[in-house]
C-alpha positions in Angstrom: 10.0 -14.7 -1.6 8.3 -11.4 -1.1 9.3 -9.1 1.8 6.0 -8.4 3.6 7.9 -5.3 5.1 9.1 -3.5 2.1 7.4 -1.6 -0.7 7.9 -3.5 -3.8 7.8 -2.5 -7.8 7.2 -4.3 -10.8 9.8 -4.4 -13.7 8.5 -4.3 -17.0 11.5 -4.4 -19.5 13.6 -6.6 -21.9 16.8 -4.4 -21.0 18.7 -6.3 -18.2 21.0 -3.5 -18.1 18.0 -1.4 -17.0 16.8 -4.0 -15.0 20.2 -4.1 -13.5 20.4 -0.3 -12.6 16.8 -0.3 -11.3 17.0 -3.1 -9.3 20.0 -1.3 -7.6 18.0 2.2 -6.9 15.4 0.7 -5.9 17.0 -1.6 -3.5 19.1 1.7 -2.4 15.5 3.3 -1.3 14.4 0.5 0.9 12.4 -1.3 -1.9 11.7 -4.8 -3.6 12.2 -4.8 -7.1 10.5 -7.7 -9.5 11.7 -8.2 -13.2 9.5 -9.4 -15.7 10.7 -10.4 -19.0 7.4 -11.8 -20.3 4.5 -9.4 -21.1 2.0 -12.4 -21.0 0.9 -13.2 -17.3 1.5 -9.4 -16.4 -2.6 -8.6 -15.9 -2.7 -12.2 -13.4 0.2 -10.9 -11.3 -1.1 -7.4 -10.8 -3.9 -9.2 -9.6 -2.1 -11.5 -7.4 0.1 -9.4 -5.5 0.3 -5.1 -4.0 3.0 -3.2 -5.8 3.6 0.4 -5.0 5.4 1.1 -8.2 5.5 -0.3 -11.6 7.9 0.6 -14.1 7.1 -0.3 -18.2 9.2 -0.1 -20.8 7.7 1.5 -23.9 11.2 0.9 -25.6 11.6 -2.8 -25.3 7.8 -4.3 -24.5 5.3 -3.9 -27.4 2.5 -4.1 -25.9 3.5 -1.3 -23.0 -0.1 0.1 -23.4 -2.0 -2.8 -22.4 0.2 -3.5 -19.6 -0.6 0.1 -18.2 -4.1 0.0 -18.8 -4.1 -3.3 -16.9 -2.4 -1.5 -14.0 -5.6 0.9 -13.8 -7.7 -2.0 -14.1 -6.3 -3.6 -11.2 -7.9 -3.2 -7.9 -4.9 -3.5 -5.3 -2.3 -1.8 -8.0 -4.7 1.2 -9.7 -3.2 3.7 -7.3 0.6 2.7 -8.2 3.1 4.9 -9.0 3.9 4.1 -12.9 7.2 5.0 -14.3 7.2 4.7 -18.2 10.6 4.2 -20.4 9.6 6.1 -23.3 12.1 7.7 -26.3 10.2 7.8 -29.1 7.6 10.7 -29.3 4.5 8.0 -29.9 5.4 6.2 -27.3 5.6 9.2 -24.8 2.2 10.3 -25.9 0.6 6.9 -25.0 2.2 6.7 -21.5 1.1 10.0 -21.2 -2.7 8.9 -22.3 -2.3 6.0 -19.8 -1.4 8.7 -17.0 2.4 7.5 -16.2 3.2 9.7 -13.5 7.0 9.6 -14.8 8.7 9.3 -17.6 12.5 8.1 -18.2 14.1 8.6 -21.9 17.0 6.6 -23.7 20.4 6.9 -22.6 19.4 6.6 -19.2 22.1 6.9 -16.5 21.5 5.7 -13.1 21.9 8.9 -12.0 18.7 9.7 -13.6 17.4 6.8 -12.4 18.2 7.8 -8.7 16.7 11.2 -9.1 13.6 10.1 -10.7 12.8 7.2 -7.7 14.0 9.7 -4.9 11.1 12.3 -6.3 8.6 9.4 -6.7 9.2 7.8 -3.4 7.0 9.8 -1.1 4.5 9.2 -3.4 5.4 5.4 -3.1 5.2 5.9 0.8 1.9 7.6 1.0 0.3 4.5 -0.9 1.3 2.1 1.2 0.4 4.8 4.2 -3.0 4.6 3.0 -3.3 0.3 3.3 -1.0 0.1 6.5 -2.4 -2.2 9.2 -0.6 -2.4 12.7 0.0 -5.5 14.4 -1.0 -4.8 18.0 -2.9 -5.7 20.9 -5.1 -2.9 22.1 -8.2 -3.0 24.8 -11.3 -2.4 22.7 -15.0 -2.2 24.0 -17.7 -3.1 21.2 -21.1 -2.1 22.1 -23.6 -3.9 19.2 -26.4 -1.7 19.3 -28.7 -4.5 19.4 -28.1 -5.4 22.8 -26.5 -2.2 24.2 -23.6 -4.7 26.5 -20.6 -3.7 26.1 -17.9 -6.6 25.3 -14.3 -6.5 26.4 -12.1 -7.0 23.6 -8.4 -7.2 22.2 -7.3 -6.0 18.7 -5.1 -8.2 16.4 -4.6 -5.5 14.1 -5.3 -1.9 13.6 -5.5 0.5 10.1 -6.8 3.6 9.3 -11.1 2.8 9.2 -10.2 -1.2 10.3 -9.0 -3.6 12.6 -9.2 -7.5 13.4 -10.2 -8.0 17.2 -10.5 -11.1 19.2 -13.6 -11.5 21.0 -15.6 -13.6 23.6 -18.3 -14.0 21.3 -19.5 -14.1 17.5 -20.8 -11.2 15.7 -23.3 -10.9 12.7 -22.1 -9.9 9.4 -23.0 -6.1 8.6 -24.2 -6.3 12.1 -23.6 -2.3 13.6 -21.1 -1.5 16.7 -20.2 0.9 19.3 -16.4 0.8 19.3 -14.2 2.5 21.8 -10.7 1.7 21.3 -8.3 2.4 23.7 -4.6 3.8 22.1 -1.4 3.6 24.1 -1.3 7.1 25.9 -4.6 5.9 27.2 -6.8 8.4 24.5 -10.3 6.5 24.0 -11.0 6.8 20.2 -15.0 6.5 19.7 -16.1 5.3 16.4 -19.1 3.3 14.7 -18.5 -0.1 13.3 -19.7 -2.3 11.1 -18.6 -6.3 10.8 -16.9 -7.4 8.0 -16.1 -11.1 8.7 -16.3 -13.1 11.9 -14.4 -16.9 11.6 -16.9 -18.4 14.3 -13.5 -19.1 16.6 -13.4 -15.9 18.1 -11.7 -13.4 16.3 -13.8 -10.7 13.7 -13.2 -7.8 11.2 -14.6 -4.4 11.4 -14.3 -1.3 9.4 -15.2 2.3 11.0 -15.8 5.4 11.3 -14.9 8.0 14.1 -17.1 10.1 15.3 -15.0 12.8 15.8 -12.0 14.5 13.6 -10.0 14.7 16.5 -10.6 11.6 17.2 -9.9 10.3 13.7 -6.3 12.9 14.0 -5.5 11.4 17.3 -5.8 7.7 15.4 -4.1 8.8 12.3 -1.1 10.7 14.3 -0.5 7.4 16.2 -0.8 5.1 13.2 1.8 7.8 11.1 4.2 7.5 14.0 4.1 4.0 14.3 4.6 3.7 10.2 7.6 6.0 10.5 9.0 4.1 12.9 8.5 1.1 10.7 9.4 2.2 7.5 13.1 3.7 9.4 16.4 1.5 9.4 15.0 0.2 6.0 17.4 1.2 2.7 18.3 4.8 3.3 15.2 5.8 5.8 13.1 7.1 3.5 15.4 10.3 2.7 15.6 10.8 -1.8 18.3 10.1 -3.7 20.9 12.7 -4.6 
């Protein structure tokens, strides 16, 4: 079963002794690590669940190519970090064509292995940066400028330009909002809202905008903090590999 709280990579490969030694590094940086043996299903699972980094080995798979191209094609995993296993000089220039960000060559030593990761991780970080939603219960005023009322509300969860908020009463879909939500130092962050969703039982999805950058770096301060909190404790805190 997948750890919702780690980063996780996808294992492309029919070498179980470099399956082996990346499962190991990866797990040493705080990360999930799934093997796949069979190329066929590959497109479906990219599709089916996030990775931040996908591995594919040029070497042993002979299709590697395709399973790249499907990575891009992807919508949750386009923005992965792709490590290609490529010896042969062909093969390099296609993972190259298929914009692997790194490349690992035969005899590969764990060593290697650790170094490569540990330069790829804050990479690895910054992508799931980018989709992290907090978990917290926040005051929140929505203002829908239809009726001008304000409505005391809670949050469920918080990103970047989202959140999930519970509220006394349904909203519209696409229907515009006043939002002032209310961080924990007591800072008011003012932004314009738009619904996404609303479940009829009390509880809807916005995405916004602030109106302000220092509003938007007071949010994003607070949301890095509480990511770096999160992300600390976990393998070895974030910190490369020697």
């Amino acid at each position: 079963m997948r750890d919702p709280g780690k980063m996780h990579a996808l294992l492309v490969t029919a070498d179980s002794s470099l399956t082996a030694m990346l499962v190991n590094a990866f797990t040493e940086l705080g990360v999930e690590a799934h093997a796949r043996l069979e190329v066929d299903g590959v497109a479906d699972q990219l599709n089916r669940a996030k990775y931040e980094g996908v591995v594919v080995d040029f070497d042993t798979v002979s299709n590697a190519r395709t399973v790249l191209a499907s990575v891009r094609e992807s919508r949750s995993n386009k923005n992965a970090v792709v490590f290609a296993v490529a010896t042969q000089a062909n093969h390099t220039e296609q993972a190259l064509e298929e914009r692997a960000h790194f490349l690992l060559r035969r005899p590969i030593e764990i060593n290697a292995i650790r170094q490569t990761l540990g330069a790829a991780y804050d990479s690895m970080l910054g992508e799931r940066r980018s989709r992290f939603r907090f978990t917290v219960s926040l005051s929140v005023l929505l203002t829908p400028l239809t009726s001008g009322t304000a409505i005391e509300c809670s949050t469920l969860n918080v990103s970047s330009n989202g959140m999930a908020v519970v509220t006394p009463i349904g909203f519209k879909l696409a229907e515009t909002l006043d939002i002032g939500l209310f961080l924990p130092d007591g800072f008011s962050v003012q932004a314009t809202g738009i619904v996404i969703w609303d479940d009829k039982h009390g509880k809807s999805g916005l995405n916004f905008q602030c109106k302000t950058p220092e509003m938007r770096h007071k949010l994003d301060f607070w949301l890095d903090s509480v990511f770096a909190t999160s992300v600390q404790g976990k393998g070895n805190g974030g910190k490369p590999l020697a």
